[in-house]
C-alpha positions in Angstrom: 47.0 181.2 -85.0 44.6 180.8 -82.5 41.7 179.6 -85.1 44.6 176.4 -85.9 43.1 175.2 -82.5 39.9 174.6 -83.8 41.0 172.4 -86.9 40.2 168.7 -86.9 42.0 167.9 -90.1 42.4 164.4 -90.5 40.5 163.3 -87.7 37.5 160.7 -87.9 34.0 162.0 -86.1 30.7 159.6 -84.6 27.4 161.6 -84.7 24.3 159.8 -83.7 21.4 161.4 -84.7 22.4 163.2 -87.7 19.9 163.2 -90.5 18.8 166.7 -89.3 19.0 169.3 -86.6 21.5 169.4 -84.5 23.4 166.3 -85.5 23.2 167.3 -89.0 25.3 170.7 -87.9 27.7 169.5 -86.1 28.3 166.6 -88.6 28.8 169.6 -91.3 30.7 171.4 -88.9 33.4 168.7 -88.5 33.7 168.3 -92.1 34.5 172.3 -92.0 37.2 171.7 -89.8 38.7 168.9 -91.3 36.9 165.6 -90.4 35.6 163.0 -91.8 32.2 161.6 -90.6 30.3 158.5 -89.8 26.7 159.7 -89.7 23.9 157.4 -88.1 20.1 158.1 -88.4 17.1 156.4 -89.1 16.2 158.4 -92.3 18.7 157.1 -95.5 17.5 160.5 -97.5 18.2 162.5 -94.9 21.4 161.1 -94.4 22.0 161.3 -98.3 21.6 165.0 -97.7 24.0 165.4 -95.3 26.8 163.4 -96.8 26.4 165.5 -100.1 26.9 168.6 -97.9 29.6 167.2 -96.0 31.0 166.5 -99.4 30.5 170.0 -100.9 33.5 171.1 -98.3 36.0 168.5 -99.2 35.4 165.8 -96.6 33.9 162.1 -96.6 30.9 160.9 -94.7 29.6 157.2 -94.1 26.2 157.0 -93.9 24.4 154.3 -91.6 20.6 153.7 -91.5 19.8 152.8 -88.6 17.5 152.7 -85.4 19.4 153.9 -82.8 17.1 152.9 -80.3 18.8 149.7 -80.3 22.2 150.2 -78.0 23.7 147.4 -80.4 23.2 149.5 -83.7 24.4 152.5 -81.6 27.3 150.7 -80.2 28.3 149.0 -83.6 29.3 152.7 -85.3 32.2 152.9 -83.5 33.9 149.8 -85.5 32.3 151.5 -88.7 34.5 154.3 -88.1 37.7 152.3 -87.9 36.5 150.3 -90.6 35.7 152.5 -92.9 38.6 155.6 -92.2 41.1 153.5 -90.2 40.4 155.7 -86.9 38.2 157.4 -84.1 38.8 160.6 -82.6 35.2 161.9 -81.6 32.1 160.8 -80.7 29.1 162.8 -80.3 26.3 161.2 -78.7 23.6 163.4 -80.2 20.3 161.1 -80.6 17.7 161.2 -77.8 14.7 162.4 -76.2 11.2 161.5 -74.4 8.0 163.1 -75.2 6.3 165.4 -72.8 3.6 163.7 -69.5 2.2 164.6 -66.6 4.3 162.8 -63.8 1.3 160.9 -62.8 0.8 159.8 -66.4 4.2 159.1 -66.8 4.9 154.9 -65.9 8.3 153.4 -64.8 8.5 152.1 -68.0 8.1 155.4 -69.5 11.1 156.6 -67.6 13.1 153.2 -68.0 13.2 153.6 -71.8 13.8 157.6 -71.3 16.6 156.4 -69.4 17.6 154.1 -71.9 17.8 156.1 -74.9 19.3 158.9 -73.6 21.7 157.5 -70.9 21.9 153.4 -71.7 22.5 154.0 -75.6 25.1 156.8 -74.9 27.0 154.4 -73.0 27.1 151.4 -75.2 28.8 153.6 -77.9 31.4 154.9 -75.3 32.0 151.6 -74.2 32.5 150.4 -78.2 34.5 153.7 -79.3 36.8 154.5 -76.2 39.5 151.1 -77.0 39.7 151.8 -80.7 40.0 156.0 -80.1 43.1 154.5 -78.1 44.0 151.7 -80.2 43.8 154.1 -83.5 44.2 157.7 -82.5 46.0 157.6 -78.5 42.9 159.4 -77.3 39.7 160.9 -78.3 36.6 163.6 -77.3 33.3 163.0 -76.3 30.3 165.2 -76.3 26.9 164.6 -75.4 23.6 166.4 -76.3 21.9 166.9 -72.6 19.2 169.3 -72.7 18.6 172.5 -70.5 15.4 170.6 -68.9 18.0 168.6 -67.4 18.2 171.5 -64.6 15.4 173.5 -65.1 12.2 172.5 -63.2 9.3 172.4 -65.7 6.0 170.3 -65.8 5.5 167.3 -68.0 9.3 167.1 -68.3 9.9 164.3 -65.7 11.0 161.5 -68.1 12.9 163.9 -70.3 14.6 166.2 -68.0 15.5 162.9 -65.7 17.4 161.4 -68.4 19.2 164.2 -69.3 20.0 165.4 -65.8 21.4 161.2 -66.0 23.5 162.0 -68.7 24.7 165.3 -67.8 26.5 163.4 -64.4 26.9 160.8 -66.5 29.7 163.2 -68.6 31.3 163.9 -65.4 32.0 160.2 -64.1 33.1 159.3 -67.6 35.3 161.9 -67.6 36.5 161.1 -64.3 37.0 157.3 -65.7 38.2 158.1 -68.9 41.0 161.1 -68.2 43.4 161.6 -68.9 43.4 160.0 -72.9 39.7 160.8 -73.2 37.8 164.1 -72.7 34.0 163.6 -71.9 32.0 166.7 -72.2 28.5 167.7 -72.5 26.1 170.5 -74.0 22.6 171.8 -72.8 21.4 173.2 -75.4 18.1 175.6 -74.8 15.2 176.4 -77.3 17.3 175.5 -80.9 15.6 176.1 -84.0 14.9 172.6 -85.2 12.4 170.5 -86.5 11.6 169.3 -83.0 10.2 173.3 -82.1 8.5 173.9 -85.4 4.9 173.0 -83.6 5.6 175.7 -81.1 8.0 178.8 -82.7 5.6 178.7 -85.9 2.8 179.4 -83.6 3.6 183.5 -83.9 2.4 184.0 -79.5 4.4 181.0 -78.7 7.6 181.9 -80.4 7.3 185.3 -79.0 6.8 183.7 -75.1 10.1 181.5 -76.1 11.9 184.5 -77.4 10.3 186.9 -73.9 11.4 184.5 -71.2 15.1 183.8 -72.8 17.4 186.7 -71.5 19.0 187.0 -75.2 15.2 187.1 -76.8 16.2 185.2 -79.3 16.0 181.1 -80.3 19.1 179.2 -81.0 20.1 178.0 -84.7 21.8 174.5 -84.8 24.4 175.8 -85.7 25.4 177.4 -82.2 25.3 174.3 -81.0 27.7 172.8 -83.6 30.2 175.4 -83.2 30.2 174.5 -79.1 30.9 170.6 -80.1 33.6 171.8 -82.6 35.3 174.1 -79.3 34.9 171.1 -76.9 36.1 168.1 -79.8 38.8 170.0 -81.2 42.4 171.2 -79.6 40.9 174.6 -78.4 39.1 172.5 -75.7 41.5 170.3 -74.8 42.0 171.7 -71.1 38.2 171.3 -70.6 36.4 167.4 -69.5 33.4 166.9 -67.1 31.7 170.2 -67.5 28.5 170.9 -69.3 28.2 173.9 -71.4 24.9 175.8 -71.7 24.3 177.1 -74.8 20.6 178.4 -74.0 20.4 182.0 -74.5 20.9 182.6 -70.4 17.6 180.3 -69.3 17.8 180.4 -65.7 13.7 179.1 -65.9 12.0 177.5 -68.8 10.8 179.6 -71.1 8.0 177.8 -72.8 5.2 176.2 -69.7 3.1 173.5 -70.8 -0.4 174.2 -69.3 -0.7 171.3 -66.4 -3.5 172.6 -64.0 -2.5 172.1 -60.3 -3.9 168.9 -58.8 
């Protein structure tokens, strides 16, 4: 049965990030295939919450409060995961972003710790998690959450869309590193329904731009994007490391423009 491909039974999952949103999906998502969980955030309720749903299907989730701005706290999940379910067979490096600037009111440092949280962080967990996925499972997946800004040219997007643009190349010279044992994979995901967009889609003319300029005139759920990490984690994507999936609704410009005047 080609739906047997998606299953995850048994396996043990890393998702930074996942008190809400997206990483909150995909963690659930996992569970629904099989997985168990190690869920990291900053938020214990919110992380309460998601471990009660994870355990409404069947599965077991590890909470961790933590702030995974530190690349130590991010790094240490990985032996959490052994620790606490004797294996590691995906990571998703979920948690991440930069708020919006103008590029000349954007500093170095700014960009440095853009960089940092999005790129450095995701590289001190796969540093941690890649000898115990081979120590405890043979092999493993990675998938990182880029963003669509990472190659779509929009104003006050230079921090963010840098670093994500970083860690989209990033997946393919980790992939490149890490084949054949370990898959590293990425998703772009466009204008998702999550707490992050709740300023602009519940503004009635500004959801309605977002919807206009995305070709399927409609926003994401985060639940779109959890059912791309499950394809690229699980067995049905195991032909598929280096590439970034789009899941954006066909964005080929951005579909929201901050209002910058020209210099």
């Amino acid at each position: 049965m080609i739906l047997d491909r998606f299953r995850i039974d048994g396996q043990v999952a890393v998702v930074t990030g996942a008190g809400r949103g997206l990483g909150a999906a995909i963690a659930v998502a996992f569970a629904e295939a099989g997985a168990d969980v190690v869920i990291a955030a900053r938020t214990e309720d919110q992380l309460d919450e998601v471990a009660e749903r994870v355990a409404a299907v069947g599965r077991q989730a590890h909470a961790v409060p933590a702030d995974l701005r530190d690349p130590d706290a991010t790094a240490a999940l990985a032996a959490v995961a052994v620790e606490e379910f004797d294996r590691l067979d995906i990571v998703v490096n979920n948690v991440g972003g930069a708020l919006p600037s103008p590029l000349l009111d954007t500093t170095p440092a700014a960009l440095s710790e853009a960089f940092g949280f999005n790129v450095a962080n995701a590289h001190a967990l796969v540093r941690a998690a890649v000898p115990l996925m081979l120590d405890s499972a043979g092999g493993g997946s990675i998938v990182n959450i880029t963003s669509a800004m990472g190659r779509l040219p929009g104003r006050a997007f230079a921090a963010y869309g840098t670093a994500k643009a970083a860690l989209a190349h990033y997946t393919r010279l980790a992939a490149a590193d890490l084949s054949p044992r370990v898959r590293v994979n990425a998703i772009a995901p466009g204008a998702i329904l999550t707490s992050a967009l709740e300023v602009v889609a519940g503004n009635a003319a500004m959801r309605a731009e977002l919807e206009d300029k995305t070709p399927l005139h409609t926003l994401g759920e985060p639940e779109d994007i959890a059912a791309a990490a499950l394809y690229l984690a699980s067995p049905a994507g195991k032909y598929i490391t280096g590439k970034v999936l789009e899941v954006d609704g066909g964005l080929i410009t951005p579909n929201l423009a901050i209002p910058l005047p020209d210099l």
